[in-house]
N, C-alpha and C positions, 0 to 999 in steps of 0.2 A: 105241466108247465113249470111248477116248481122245482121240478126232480130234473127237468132241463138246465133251469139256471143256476141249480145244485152243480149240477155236473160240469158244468162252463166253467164257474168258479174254481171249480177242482184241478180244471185242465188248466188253466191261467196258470196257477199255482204249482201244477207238476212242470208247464213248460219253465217257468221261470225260475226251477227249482236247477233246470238244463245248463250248465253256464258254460260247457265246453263239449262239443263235438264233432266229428268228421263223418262227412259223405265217403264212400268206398269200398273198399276192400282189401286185404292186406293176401298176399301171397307166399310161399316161400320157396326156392328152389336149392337144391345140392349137386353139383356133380361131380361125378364119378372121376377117381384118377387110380391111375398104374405104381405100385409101390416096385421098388427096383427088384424085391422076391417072385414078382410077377403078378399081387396079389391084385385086386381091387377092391378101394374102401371110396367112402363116401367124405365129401366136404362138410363142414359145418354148413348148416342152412343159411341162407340167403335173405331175407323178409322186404320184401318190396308193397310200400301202399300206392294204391291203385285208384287216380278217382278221376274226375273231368275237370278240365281245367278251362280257360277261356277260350271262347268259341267250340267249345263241347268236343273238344281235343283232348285226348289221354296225357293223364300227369301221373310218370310212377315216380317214387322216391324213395331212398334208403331206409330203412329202419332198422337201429343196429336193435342185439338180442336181447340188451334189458329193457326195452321201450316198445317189447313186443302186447304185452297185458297190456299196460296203458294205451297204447292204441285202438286194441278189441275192444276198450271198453269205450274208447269217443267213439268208434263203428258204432256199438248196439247203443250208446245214447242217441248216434243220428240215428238209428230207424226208431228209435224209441220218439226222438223229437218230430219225424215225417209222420207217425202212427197218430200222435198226437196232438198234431196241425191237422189233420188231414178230419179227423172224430170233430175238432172244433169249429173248422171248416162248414161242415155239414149239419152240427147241433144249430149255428148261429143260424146258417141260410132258413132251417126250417122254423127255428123260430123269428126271424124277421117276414117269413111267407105269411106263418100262422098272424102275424099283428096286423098285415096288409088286408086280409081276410075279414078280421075286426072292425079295422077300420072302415073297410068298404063296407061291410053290413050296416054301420052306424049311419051311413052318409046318403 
């Protein structure tokens, strides 16, 4: 029980430690063009984030190339923050089941 309410506290503490992040996923595309020698090279890449918007409709959006890192990193703080909702989610419900338990025993 303790090493629950350990770990609760721990997670509180990692989410709120969270203060910036995004749902999604970030894309990137290039294409192809004809140089006048006949040759074919490649575009600079493309980087488009990709997430749900209201009514759970797709929203992409630009993201120019130096705002490519800083993006990856709100993506993996959001799974990092859903991983860690989701652990405290399910610590709390067991331990609010286990006190219902208690309680009814005593009663």
């Amino acid at each position: 029980m303790k090493d629950t309410e350990a770990r609760i506290r721990e997670i509180v503490a990692e989410i709120a430690a969270i203060t910036e992040f995004a749902e999604g996923s970030i894309a990137s595309s290039s294409k192809k063009y004809k140089v006048k020698d006949g040759t074919t090279r490649r575009a600079s890449p493309q980087y488009r984030f990709k997430s749900k918007g209201a009514r759970g409709k797709q929203v992409c959006k630009y993201v120019p190339p130096h705002a490519v890192a800083r993006v990856k990193k709100l993506i993996a703080d959001g799974r990092r923050y859903r991983k860690l909702e989701a652990e405290y989610a399910r610590l709390v419900t067991g331990q609010s089941l286990d006190a219902l338990k208690k309680t009814a025993g005593e009663g």
